[in-house]
VORO-526506 format. One record per residue (C-alpha): residue number from 0; x, y, z. Coordinates in steps of 0.5 Angstrom, whole numbers. Each point is the difference from the previous one (the first is absolute). Layout:
BEGIN
<pt seq="NUM" x="X" y="Y" z="Z"/>
...
//
This chain:
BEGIN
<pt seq="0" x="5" y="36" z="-60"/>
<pt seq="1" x="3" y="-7" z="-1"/>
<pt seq="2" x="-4" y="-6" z="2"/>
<pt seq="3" x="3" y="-1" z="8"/>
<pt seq="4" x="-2" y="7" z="2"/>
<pt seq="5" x="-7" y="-1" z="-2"/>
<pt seq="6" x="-1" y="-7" z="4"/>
<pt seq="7" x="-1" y="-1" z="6"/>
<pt seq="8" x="5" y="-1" z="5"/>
<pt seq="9" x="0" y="-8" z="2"/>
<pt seq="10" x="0" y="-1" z="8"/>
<pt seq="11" x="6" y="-2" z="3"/>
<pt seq="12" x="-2" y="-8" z="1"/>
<pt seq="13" x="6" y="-5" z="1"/>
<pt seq="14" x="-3" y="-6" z="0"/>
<pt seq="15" x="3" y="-6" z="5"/>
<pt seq="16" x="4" y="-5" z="-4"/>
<pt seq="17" x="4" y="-6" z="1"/>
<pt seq="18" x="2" y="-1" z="7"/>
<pt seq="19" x="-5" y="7" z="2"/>
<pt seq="20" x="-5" y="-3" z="-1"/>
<pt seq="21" x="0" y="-7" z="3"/>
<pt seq="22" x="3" y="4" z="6"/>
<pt seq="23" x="-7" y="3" z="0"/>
<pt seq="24" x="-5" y="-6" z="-1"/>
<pt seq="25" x="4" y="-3" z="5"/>
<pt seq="26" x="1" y="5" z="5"/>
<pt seq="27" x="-8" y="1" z="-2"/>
<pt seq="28" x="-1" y="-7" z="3"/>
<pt seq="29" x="4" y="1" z="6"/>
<pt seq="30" x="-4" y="6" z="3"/>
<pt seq="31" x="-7" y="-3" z="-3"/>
<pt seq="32" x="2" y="-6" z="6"/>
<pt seq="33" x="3" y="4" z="5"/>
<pt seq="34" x="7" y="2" z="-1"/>
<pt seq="35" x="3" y="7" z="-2"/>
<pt seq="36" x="5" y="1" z="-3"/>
<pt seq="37" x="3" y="7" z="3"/>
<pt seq="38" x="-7" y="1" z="1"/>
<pt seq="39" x="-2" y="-2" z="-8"/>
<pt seq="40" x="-8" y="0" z="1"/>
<pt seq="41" x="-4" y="-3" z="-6"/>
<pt seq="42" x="-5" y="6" z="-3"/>
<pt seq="43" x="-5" y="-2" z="-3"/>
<pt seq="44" x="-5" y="5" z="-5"/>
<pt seq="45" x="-5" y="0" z="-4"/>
<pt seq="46" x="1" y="-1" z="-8"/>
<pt seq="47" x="-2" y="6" z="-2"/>
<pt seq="48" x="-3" y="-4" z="-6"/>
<pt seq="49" x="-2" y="-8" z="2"/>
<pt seq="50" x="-2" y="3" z="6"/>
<pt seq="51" x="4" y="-6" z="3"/>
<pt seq="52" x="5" y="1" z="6"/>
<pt seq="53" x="7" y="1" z="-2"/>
<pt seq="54" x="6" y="-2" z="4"/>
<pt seq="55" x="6" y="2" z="0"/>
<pt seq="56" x="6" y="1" z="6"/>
<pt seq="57" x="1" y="7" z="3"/>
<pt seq="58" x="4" y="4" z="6"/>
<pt seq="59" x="-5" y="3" z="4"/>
<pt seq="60" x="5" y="7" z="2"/>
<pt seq="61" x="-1" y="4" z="6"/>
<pt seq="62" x="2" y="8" z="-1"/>
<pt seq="63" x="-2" y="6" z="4"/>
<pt seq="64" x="-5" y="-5" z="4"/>
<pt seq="65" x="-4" y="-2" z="-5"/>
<pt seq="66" x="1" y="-6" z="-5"/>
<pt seq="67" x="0" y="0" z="-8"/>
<pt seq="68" x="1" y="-5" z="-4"/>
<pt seq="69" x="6" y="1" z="-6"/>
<pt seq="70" x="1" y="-1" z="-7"/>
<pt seq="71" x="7" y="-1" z="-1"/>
<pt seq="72" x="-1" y="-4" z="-7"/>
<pt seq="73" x="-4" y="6" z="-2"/>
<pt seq="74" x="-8" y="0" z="-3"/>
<pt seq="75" x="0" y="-7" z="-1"/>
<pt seq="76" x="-8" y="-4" z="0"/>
<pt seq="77" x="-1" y="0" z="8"/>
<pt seq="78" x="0" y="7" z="0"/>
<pt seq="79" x="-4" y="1" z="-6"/>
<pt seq="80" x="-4" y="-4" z="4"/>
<pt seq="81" x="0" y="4" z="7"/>
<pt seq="82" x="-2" y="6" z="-3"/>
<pt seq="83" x="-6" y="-2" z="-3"/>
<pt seq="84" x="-2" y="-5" z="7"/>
<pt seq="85" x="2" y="6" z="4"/>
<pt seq="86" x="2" y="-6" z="6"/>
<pt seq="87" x="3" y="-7" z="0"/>
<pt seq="88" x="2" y="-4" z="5"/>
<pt seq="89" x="7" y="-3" z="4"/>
<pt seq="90" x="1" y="-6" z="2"/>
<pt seq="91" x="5" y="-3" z="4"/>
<pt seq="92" x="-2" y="-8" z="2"/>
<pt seq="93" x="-7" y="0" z="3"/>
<pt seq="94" x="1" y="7" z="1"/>
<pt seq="95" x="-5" y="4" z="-5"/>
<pt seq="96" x="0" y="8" z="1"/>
<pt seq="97" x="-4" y="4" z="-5"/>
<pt seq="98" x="1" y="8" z="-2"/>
<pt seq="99" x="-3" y="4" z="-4"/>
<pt seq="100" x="6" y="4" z="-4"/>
<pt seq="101" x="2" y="7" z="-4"/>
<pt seq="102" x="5" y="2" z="-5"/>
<pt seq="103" x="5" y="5" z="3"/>
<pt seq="104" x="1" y="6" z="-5"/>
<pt seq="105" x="6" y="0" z="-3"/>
<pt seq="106" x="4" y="6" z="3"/>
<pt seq="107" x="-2" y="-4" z="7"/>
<pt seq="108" x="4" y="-7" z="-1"/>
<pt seq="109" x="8" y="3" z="1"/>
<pt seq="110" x="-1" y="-1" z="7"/>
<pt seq="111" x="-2" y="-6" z="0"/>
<pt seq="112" x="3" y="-3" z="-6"/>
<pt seq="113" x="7" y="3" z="5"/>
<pt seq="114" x="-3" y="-4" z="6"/>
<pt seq="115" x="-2" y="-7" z="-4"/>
<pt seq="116" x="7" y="1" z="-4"/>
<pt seq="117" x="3" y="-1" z="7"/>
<pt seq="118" x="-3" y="-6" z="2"/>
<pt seq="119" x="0" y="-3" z="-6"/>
<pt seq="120" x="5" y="3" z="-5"/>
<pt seq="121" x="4" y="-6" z="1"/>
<pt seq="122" x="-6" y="-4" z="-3"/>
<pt seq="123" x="-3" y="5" z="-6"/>
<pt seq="124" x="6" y="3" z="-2"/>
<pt seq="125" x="0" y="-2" z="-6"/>
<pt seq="126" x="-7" y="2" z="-2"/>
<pt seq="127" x="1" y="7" z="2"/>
<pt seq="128" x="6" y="1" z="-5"/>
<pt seq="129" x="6" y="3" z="4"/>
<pt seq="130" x="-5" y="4" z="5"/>
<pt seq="131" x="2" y="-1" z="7"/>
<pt seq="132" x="-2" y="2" z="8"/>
<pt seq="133" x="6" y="5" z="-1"/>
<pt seq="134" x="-3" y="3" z="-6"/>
<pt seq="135" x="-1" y="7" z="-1"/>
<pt seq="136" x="-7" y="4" z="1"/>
<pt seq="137" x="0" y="0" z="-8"/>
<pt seq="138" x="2" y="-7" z="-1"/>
<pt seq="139" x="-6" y="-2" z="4"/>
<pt seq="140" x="-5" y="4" z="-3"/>
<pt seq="141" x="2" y="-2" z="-7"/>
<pt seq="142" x="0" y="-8" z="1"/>
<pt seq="143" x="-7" y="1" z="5"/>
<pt seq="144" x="-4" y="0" z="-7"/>
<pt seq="145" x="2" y="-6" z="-1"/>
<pt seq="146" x="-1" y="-3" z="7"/>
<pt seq="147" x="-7" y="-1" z="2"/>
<pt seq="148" x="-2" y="1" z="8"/>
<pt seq="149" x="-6" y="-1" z="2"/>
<pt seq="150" x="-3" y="2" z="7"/>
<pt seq="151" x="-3" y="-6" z="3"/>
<pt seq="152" x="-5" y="1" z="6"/>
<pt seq="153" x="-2" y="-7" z="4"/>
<pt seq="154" x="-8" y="-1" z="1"/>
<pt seq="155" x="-1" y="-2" z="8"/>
//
């Protein structure tokens, strides 16, 4: 047995660099006071370490009549985070809704991974590494591993 096949797997994480992530800390403050982009809302979740609220810009998406928020980047630090928290909150300008949020299993994603790669393919295309809206059954199955979905219920 070699080395690699002993250890873990590394989760896919793509980190934003460059222009990715200055995009993100300004389309983070534009929602923080009252502007969406494209319906851009900051989420904010705690650190599942420092306790502190984490902020980072999301794409609130809307498939089958519920709403889930969507990793395109993969297993970064906010979804570490919302699996310890359990919830978090949105934000866009003076408008706070708070959720409580779980993990969709992995055999349940495709569909929504389909639905959001239709509104925001154009966007994250090159987080999903070739998969598109158009690809097949199998295709998605295999990518939503790496896709994160959380289903999220806004508290009244």
């Amino acid at each position: 047995m070699t080395v690699n096949e002993s250890a873990p797997a590394q989760p896919y994480y793509l980190a934003p660099a460059g222009f990715s992530a200055r995009f993100n800390l300004i389309a983070g403050w534009l929602a923080r006071h009252g502007v969406s982009l494209l319906g851009t809302a900051e989420l904010s979740v705690r650190g599942r370490s420092s306790g502190r609220m984490q902020r980072i810009p999301v794409h609130p998406h809307r498939h089958g009549g519920k709403q889930y928020l969507v990793s395109a980047r993969g297993h970064g630090q906010w979804v570490r985070n919302m699996r310890v928290a359990g919830g978090g909150e949105l934000r866009v300008g003076r408008g706070l809704s708070r959720f409580t949020a779980v993990e969709v299993p992995v055999a349940e994603r495709p569909e929504v991974l389909r639905s959001y790669l239709k509104k925001w393919g154009w966007e994250v295309k090159g987080y999903f590494r070739g998969v598109t809206a158009d690809a097949s059954a199998e295709e998605l199955a295999a990518a939503a591993p790496d896709h994160p979905v959380f289903l999220i219920s806004v508290e009244r």
